[in-house]
py3Dmol code that shows the C-alpha trace and the ligand (Angstrom):
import py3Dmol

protein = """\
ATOM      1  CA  UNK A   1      71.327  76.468  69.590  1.00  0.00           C
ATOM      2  CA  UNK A   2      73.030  75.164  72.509  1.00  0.00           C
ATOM      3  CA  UNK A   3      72.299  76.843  76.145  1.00  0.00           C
ATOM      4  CA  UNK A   4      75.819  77.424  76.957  1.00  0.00           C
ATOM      5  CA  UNK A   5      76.774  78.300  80.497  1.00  0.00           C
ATOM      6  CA  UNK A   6      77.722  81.756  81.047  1.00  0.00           C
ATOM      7  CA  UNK A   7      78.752  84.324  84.217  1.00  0.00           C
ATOM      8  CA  UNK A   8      78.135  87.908  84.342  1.00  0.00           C
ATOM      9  CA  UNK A   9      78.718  90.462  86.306  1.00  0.00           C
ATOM     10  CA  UNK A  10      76.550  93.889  85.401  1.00  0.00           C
ATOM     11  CA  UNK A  11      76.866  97.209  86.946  1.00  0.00           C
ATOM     12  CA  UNK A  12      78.851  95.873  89.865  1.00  0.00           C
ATOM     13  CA  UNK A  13      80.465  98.302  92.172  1.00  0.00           C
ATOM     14  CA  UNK A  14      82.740  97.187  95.643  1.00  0.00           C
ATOM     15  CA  UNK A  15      84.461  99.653  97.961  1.00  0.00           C
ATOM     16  CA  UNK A  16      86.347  98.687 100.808  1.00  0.00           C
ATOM     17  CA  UNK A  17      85.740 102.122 102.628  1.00  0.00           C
ATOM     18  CA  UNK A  18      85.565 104.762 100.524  1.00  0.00           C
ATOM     19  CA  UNK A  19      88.162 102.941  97.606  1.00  0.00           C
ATOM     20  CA  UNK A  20      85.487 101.909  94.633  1.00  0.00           C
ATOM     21  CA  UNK A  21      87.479  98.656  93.973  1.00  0.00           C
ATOM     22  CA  UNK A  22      84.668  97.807  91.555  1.00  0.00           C
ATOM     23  CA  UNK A  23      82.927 100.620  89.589  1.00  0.00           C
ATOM     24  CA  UNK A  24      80.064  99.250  87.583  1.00  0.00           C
ATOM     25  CA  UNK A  25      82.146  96.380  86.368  1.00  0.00           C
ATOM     26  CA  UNK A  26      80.325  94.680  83.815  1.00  0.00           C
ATOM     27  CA  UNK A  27      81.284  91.276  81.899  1.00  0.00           C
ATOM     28  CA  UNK A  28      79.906  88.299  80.559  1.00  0.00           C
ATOM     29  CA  UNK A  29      81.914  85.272  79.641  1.00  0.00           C
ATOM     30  CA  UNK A  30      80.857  82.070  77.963  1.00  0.00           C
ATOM     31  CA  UNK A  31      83.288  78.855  77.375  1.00  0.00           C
ATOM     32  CA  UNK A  32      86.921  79.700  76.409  1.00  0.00           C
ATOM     33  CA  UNK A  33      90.161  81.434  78.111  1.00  0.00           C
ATOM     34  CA  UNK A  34      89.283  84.604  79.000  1.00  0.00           C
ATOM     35  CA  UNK A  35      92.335  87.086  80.461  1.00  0.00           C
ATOM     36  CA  UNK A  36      91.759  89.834  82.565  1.00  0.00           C
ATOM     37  CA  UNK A  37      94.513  92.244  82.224  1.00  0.00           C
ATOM     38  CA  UNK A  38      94.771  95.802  84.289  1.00  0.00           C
ATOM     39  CA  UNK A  39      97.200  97.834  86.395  1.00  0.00           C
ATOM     40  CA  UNK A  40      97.831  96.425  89.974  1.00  0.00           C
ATOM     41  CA  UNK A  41      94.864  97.306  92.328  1.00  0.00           C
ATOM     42  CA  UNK A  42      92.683  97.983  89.035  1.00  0.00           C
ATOM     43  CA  UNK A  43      89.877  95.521  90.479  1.00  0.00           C
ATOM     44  CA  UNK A  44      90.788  92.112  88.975  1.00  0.00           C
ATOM     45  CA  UNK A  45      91.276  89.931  92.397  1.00  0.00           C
ATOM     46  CA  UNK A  46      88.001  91.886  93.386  1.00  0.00           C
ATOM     47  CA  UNK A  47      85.811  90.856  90.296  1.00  0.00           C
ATOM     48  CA  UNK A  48      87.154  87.204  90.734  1.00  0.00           C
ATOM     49  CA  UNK A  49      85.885  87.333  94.651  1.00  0.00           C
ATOM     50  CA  UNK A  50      82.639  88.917  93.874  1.00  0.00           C
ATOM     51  CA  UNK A  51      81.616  85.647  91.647  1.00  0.00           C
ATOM     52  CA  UNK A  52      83.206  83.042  93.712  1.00  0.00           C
ATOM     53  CA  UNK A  53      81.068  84.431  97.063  1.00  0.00           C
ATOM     54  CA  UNK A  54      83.791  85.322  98.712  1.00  0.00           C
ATOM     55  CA  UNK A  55      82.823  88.758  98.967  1.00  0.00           C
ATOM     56  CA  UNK A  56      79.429  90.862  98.529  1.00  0.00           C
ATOM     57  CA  UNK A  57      79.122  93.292  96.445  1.00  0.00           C
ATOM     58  CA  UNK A  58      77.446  96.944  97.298  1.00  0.00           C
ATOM     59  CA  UNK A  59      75.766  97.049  93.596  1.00  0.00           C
ATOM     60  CA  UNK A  60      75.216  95.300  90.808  1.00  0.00           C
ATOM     61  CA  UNK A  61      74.343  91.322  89.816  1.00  0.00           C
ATOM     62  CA  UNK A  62      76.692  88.601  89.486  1.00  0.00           C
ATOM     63  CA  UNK A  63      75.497  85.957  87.700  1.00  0.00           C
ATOM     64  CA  UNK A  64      76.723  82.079  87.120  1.00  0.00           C
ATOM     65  CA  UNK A  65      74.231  80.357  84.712  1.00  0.00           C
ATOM     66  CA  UNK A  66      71.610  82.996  85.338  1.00  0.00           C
ATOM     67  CA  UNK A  67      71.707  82.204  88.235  1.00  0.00           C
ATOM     68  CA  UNK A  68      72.608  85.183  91.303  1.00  0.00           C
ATOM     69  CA  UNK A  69      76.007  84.852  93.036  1.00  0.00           C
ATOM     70  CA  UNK A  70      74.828  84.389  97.125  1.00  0.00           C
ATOM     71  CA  UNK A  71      77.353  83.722 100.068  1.00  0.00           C
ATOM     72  CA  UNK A  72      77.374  80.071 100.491  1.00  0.00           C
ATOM     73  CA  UNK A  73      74.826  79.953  97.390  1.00  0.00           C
ATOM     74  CA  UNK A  74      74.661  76.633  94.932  1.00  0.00           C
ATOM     75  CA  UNK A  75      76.900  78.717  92.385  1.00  0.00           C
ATOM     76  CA  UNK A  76      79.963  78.356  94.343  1.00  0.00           C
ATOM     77  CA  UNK A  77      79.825  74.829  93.556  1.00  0.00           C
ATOM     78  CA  UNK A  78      79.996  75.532  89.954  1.00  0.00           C
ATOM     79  CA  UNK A  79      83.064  77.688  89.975  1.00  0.00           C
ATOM     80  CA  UNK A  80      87.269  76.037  90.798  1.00  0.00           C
ATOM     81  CA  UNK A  81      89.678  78.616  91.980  1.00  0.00           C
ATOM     82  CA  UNK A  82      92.966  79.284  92.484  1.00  0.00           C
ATOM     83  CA  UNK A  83      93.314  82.957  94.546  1.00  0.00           C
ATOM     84  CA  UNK A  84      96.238  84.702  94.662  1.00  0.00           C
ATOM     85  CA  UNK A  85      97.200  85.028  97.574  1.00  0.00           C
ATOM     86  CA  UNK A  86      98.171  81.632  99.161  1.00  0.00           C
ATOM     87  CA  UNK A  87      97.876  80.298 102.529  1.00  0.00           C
ATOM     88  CA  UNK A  88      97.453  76.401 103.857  1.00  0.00           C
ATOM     89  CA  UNK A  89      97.738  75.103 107.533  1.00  0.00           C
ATOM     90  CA  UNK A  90     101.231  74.172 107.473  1.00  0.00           C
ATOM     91  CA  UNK A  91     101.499  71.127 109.067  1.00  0.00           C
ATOM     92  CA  UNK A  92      98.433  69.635 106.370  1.00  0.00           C
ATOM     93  CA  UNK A  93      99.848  67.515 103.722  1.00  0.00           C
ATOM     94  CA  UNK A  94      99.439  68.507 100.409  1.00  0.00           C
ATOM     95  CA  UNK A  95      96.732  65.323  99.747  1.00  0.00           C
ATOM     96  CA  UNK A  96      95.052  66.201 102.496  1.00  0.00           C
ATOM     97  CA  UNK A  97      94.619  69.684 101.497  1.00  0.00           C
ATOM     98  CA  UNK A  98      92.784  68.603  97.654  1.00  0.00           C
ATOM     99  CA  UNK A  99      91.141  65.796  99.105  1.00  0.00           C
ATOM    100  CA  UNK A 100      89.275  68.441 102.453  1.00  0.00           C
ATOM    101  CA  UNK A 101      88.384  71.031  98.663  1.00  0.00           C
ATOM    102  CA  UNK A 102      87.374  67.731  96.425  1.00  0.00           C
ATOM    103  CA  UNK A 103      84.741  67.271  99.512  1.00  0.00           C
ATOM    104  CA  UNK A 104      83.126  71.058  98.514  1.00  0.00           C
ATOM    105  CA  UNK A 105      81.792  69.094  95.336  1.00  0.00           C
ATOM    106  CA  UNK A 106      79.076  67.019  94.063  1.00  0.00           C
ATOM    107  CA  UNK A 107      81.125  65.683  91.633  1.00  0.00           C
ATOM    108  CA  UNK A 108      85.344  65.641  92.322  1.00  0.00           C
ATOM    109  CA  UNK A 109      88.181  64.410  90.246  1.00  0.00           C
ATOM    110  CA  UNK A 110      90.096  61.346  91.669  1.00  0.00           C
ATOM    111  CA  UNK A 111      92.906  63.234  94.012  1.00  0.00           C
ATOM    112  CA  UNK A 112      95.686  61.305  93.044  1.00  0.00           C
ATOM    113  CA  UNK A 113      94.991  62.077  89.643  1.00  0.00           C
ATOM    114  CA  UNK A 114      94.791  65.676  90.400  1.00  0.00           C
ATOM    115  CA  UNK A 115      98.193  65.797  91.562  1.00  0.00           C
ATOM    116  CA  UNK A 116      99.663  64.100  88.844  1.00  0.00           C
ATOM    117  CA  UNK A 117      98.001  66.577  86.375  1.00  0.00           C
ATOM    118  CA  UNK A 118     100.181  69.374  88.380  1.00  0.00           C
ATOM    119  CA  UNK A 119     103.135  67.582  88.853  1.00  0.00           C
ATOM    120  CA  UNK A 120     102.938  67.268  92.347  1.00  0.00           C
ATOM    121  CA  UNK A 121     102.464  63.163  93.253  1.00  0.00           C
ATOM    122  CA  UNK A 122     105.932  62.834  94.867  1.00  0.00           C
ATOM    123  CA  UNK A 123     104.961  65.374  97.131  1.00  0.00           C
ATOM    124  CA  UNK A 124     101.246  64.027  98.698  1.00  0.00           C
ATOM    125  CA  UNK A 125     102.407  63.194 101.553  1.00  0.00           C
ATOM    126  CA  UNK A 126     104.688  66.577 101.777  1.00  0.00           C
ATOM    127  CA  UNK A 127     103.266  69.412 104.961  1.00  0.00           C
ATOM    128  CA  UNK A 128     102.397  71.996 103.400  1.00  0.00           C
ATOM    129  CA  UNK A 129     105.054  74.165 105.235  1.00  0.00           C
ATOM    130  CA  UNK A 130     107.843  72.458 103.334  1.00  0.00           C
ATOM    131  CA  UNK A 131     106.791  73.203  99.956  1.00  0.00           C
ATOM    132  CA  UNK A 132     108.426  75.674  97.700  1.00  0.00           C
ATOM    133  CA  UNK A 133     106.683  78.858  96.508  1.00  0.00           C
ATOM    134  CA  UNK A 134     106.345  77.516  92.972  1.00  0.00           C
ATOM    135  CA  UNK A 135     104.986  73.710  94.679  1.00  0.00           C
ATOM    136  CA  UNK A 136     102.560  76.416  96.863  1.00  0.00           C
ATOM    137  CA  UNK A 137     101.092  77.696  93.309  1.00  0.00           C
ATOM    138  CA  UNK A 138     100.884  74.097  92.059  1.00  0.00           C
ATOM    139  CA  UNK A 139      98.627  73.334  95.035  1.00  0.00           C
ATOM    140  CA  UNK A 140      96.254  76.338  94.637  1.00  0.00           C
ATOM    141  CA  UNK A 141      95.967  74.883  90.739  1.00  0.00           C
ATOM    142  CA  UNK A 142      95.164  71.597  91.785  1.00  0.00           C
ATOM    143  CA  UNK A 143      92.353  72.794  94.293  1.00  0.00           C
ATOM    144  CA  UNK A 144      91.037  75.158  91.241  1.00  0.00           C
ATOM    145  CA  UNK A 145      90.729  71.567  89.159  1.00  0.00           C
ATOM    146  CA  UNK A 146      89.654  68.805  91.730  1.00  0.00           C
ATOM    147  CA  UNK A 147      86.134  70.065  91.573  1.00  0.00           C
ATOM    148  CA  UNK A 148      85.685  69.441  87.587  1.00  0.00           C
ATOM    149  CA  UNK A 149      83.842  72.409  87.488  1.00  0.00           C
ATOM    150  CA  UNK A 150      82.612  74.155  84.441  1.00  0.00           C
ATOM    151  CA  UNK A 151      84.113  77.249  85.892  1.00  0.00           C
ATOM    152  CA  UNK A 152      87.738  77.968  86.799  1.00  0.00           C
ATOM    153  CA  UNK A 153      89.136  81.214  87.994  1.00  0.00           C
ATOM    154  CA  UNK A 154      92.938  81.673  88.052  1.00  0.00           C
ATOM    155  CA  UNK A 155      94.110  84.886  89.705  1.00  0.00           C
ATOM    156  CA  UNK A 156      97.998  85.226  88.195  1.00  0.00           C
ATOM    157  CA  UNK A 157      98.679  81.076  88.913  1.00  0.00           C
ATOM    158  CA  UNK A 158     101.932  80.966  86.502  1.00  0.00           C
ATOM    159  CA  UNK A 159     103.358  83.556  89.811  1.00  0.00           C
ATOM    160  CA  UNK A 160     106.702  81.990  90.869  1.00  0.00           C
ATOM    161  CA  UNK A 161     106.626  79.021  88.401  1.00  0.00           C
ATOM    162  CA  UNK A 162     109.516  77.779  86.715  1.00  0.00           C
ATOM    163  CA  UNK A 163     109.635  77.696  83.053  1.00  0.00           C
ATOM    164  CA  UNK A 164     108.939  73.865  83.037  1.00  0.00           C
ATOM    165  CA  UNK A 165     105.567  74.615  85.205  1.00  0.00           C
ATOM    166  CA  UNK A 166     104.408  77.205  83.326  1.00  0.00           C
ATOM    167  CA  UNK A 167     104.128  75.516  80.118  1.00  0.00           C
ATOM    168  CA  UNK A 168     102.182  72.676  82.027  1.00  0.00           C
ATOM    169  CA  UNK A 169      99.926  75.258  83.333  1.00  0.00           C
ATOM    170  CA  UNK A 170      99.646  76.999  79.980  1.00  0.00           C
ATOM    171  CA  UNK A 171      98.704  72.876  78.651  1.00  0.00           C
ATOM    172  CA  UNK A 172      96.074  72.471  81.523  1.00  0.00           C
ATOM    173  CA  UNK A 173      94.515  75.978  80.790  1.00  0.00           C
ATOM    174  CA  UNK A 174      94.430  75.237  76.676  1.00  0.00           C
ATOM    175  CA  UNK A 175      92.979  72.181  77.739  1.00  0.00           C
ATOM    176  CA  UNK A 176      90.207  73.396  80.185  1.00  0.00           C
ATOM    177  CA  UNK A 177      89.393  75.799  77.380  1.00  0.00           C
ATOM    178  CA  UNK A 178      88.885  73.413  74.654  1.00  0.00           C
ATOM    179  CA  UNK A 179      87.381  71.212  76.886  1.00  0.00           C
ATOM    180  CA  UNK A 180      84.615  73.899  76.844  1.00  0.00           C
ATOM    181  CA  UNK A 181      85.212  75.321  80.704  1.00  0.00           C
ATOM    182  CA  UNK A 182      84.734  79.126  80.707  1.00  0.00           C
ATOM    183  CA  UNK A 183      88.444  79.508  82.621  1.00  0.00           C
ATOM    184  CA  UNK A 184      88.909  83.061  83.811  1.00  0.00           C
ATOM    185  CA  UNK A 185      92.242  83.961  84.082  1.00  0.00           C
ATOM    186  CA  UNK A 186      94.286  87.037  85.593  1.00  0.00           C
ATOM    187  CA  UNK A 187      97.506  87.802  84.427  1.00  0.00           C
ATOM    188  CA  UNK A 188     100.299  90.524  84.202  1.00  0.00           C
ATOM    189  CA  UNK A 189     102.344  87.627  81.793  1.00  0.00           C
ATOM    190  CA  UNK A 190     101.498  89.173  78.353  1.00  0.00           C
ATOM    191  CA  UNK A 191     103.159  86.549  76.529  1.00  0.00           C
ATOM    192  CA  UNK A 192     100.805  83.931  78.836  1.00  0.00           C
ATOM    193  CA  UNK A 193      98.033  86.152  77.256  1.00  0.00           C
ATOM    194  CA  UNK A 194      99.452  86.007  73.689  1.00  0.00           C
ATOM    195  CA  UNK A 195      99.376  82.090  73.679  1.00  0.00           C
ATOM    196  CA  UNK A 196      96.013  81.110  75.442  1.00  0.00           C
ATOM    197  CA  UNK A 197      93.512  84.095  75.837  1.00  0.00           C
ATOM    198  CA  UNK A 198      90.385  83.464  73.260  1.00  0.00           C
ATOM    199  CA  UNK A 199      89.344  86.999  74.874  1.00  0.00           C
ATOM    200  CA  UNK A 200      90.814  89.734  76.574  1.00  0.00           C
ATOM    201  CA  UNK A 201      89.525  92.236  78.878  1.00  0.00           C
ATOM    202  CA  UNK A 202      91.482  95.384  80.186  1.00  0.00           C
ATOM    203  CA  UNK A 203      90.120  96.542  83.517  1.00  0.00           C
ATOM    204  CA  UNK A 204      91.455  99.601  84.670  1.00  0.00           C
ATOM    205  CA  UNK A 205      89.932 101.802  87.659  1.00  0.00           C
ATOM    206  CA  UNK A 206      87.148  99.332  89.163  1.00  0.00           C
ATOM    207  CA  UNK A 207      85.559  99.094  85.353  1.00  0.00           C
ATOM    208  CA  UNK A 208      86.280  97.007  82.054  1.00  0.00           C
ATOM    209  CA  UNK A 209      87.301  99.433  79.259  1.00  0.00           C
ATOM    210  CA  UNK A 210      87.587  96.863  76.526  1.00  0.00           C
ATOM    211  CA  UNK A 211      87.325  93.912  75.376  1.00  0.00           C
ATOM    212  CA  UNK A 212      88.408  92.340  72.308  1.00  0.00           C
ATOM    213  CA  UNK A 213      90.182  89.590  70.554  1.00  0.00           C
ATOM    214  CA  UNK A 214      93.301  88.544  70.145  1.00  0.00           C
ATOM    215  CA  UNK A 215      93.070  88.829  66.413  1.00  0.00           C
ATOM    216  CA  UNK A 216      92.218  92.792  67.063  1.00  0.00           C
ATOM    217  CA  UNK A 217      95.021  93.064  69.398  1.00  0.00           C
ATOM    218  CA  UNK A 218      97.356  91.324  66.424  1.00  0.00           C
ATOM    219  CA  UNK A 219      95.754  93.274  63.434  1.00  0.00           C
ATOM    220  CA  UNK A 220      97.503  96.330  66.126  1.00  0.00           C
ATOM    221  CA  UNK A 221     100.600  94.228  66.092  1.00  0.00           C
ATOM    222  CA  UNK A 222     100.557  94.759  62.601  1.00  0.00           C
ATOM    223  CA  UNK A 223     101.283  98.231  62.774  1.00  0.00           C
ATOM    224  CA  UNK A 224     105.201  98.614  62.632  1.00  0.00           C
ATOM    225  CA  UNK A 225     107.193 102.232  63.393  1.00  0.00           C
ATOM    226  CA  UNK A 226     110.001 103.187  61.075  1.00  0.00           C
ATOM    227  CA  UNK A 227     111.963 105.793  62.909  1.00  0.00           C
ATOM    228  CA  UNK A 228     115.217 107.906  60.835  1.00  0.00           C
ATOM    229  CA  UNK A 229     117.086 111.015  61.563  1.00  0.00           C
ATOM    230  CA  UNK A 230     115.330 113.600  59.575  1.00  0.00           C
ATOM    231  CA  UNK A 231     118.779 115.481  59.297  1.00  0.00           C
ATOM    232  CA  UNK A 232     118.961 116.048  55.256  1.00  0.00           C
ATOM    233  CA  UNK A 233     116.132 113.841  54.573  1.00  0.00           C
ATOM    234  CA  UNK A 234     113.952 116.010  51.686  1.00  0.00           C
ATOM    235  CA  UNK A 235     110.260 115.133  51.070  1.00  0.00           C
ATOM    236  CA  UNK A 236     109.946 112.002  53.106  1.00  0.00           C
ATOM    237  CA  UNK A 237     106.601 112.668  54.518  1.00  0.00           C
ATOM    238  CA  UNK A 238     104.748 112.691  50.947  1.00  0.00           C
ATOM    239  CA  UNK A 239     106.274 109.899  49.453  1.00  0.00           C
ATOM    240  CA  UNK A 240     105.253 107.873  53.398  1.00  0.00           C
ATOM    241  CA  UNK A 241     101.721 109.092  52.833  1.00  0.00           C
ATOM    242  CA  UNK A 242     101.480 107.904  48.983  1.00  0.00           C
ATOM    243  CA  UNK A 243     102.407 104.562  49.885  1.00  0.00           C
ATOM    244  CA  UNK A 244     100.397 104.139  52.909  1.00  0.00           C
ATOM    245  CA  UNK A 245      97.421 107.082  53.151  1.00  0.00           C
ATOM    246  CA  UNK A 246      96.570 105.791  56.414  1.00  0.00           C
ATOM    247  CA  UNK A 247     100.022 105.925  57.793  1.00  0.00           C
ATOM    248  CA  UNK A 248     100.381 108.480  60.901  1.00  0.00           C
ATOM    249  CA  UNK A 249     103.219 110.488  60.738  1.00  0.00           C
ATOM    250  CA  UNK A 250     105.310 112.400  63.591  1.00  0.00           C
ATOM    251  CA  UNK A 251     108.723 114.267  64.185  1.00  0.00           C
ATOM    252  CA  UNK A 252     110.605 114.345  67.782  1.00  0.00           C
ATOM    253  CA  UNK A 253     113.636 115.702  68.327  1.00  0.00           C
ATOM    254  CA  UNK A 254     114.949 115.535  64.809  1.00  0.00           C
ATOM    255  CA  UNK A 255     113.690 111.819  64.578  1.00  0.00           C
ATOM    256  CA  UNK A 256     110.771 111.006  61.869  1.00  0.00           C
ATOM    257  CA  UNK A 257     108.298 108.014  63.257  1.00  0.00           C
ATOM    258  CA  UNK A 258     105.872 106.817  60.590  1.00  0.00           C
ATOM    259  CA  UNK A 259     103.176 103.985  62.179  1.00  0.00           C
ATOM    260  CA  UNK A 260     102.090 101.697  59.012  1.00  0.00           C
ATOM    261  CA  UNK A 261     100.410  99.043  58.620  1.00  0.00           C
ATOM    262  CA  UNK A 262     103.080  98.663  55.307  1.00  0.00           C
ATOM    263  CA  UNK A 263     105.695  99.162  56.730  1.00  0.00           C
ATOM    264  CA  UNK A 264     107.818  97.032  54.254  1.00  0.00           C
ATOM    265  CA  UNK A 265     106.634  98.900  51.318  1.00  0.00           C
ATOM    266  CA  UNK A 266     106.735 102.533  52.793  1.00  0.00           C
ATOM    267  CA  UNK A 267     110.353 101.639  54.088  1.00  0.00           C
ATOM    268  CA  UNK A 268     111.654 100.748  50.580  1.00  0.00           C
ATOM    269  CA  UNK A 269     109.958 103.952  48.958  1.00  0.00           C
ATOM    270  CA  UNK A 270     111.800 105.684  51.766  1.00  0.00           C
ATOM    271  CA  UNK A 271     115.490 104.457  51.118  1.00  0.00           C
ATOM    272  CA  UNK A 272     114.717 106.211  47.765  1.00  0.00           C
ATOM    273  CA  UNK A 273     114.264 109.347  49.257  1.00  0.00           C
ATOM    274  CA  UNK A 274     117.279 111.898  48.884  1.00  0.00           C
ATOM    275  CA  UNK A 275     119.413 112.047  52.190  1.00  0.00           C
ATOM    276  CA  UNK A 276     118.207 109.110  54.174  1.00  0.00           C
ATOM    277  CA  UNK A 277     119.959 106.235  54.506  1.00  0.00           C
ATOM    278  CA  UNK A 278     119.565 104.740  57.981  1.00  0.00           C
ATOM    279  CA  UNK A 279     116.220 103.745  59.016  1.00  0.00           C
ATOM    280  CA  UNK A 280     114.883 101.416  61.632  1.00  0.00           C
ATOM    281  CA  UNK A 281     111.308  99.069  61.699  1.00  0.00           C
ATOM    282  CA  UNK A 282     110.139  98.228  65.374  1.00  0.00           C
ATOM    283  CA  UNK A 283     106.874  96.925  66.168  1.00  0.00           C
ATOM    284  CA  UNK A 284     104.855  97.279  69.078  1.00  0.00           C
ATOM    285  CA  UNK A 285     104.564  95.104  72.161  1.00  0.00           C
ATOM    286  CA  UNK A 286     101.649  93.519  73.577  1.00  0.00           C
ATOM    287  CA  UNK A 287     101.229  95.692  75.924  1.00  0.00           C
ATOM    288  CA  UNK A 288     101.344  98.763  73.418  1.00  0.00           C
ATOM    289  CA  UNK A 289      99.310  97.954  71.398  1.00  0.00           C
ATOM    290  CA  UNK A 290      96.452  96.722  74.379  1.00  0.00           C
ATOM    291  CA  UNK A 291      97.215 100.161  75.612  1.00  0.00           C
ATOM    292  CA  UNK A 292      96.587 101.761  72.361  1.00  0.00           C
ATOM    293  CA  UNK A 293      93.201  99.894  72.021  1.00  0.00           C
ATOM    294  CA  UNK A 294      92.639 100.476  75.166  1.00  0.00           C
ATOM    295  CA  UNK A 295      93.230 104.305  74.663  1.00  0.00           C
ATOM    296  CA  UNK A 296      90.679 104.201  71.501  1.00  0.00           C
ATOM    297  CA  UNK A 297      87.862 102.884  72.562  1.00  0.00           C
ATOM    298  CA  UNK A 298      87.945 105.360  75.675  1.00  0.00           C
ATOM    299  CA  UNK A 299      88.415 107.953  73.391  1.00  0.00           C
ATOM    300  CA  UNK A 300      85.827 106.244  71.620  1.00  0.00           C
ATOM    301  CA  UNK A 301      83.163 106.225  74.175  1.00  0.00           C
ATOM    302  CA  UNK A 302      84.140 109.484  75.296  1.00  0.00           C
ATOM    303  CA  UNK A 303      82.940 111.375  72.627  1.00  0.00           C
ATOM    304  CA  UNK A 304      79.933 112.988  72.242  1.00  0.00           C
ATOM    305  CA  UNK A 305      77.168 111.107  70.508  1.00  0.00           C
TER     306      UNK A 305
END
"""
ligand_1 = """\
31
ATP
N 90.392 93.766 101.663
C 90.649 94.983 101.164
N 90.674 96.077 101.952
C 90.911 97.299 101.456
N 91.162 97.546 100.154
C 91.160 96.507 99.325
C 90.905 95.176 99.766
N 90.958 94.340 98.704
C 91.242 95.115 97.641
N 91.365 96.412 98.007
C 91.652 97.543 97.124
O 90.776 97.445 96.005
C 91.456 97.806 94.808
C 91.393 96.658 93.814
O 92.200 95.598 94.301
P 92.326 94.207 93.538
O 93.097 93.288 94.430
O 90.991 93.767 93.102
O 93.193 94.623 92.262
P 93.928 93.701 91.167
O 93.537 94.217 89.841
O 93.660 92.265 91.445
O 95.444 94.061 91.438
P 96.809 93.178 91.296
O 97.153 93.147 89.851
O 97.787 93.981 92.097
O 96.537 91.834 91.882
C 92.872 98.183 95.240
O 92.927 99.574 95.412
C 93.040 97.481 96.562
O 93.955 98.175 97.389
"""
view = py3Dmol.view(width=600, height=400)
view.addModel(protein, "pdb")
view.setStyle({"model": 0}, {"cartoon": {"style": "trace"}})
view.addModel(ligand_1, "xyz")
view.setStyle({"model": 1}, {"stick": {}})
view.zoomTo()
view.show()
């Protein structure tokens, strides 16, 4: 078997006074796109600056290859970055500014053909103080890639992109994953997470609460709702149940909501059903159904053993 290259934090916990930012955090990634979706403030940024160095945590191990995150540690070389946040000198040029990162690493990417990979060659020679929040982004992408590191960590880099930019980025990120890079990548863009993520990972309160998929989260996206007026609907709820036994049935102010996973064949049974005529299929978004997963596998590891 292959020794693939991993990171891993275990049991990490960060406060910044007494706010637990991280609260035994534990993850371990190998090569692919891995998304790290939470809340704002639910410890993303935090986990990401933990395994680049950039902070120390209080608790815990961070590990890149097995190896321990230090400050100004060998690891850092290993890992590209783009942060959130954004700030350059502003009267650097843009070339400048990938060619003073490219000199972090043992090994760097041509700069010139850095910039080109992020669309931003006619604008080398551009001071950083004239570029546009969306050229800003483009920058902090092309410092995450000069190093042609087997790491990169993205912390929400499709922020103020235009549509034609994002789908770049979205190319350079499939790429970096099938290239075999372990790519690391915070988002609140659910559909950015529905095309790329090989993995997802909900963080929520300092601590990962799940992580799955993207074939669990669409097996959830199978589940549909049919909603109807109950009004002079008779003996709906058996006929629901016959078709789909698994189907969870529930009644709100005078509307019926049946979640199936057959929703198709429970509707059509339904339209047979004396006194209902009008009924209505929605599925759930992304972000429902994460937060029902989410939800179950607290629920899940809340019970008693
Ligand atoms: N330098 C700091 N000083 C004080 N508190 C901080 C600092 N950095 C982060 N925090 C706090 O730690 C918690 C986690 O913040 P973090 O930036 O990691 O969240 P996040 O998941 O990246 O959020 P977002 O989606 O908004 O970027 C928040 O409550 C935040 O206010």
């Amino acid at each position: 078997m292959r020794n693939e290259l991993s990171v891993a934090w275990r049991d990490v916990r960060k406060s910044f006074g007494r706010r637990a930012a991280l609260d035994r955090f534990t993850l371990e990634a190998g090569p692919g796109i891995h998304c790290l979706l939470g809340d704002n403030g639910a410890g993303k940024s935090t986990a990401f600056a933990v395994l680049t160095g950039a902070r120390r945590p209080d608790a815990g191990d961070v590990l890149v290859g097995g190896e321990r995150v230090r400050r100004g540690g060998a690891t850092a070389r290993l890992i590209g970055s783009a942060p959130q946040s954004l700030s350059y000198p502003p009267t650097v040029r843009v070339r400048e500014v990938v060619d003073y990162v490219a000199a972090h690493y043992a090994a760097p990417a041509p700069t010139a053909a850095i910039l080109d990979r992020v669309g931003l060659t006619a604008l080398a020679r551009r001071s950083c103080g004239g570029l546009s929040g969306g050229e800003a982004r483009r920058l902090a992408l092309a410092c995450a890639l000069v190093g042609d590191t087997p790491v990169v960590v993205l912390d929400e880099p499709s922020a103020g992109l235009d549509r034609s930019g994002q789908g770049e980025l979205r190319e350079i990120i499939r790429g970096l994953g099938s290239a075999g890079r372990i790519v690391l990548l915070a988002s609140h863009d659910l559909a950015d997470v529905e095309a790329l993520a090989d993995r997802v990972w909900v963080v929520a309160a300092g601590r990962v609460v799940l992580g799955t998929d993207p074939d669990d989260i669409t097996r959830r996206l199978g589940t549909r709702r049919i909603r109807f007026p109950i009004a002079r609907a008779v003996g709906w709820k058996p006929v629901a149940v016959r078709v789909d036994p698994e189907a969870v049935v529930s009644e709100a102010a005078g509307t019926a909501i049946i979640s199936t996973t057959r929703a198709d064949a429970v509707a059509r049974e339904l339209l047979g059903v004396d006194g209902l005529a009008d009924l209505t299929i929605e599925r759930p978004t992304l972000g429902e159904a994460i937060d029902q997963l989410a939800l179950a596998t607290r629920d899940a590891t809340d019970a008693p053993a």
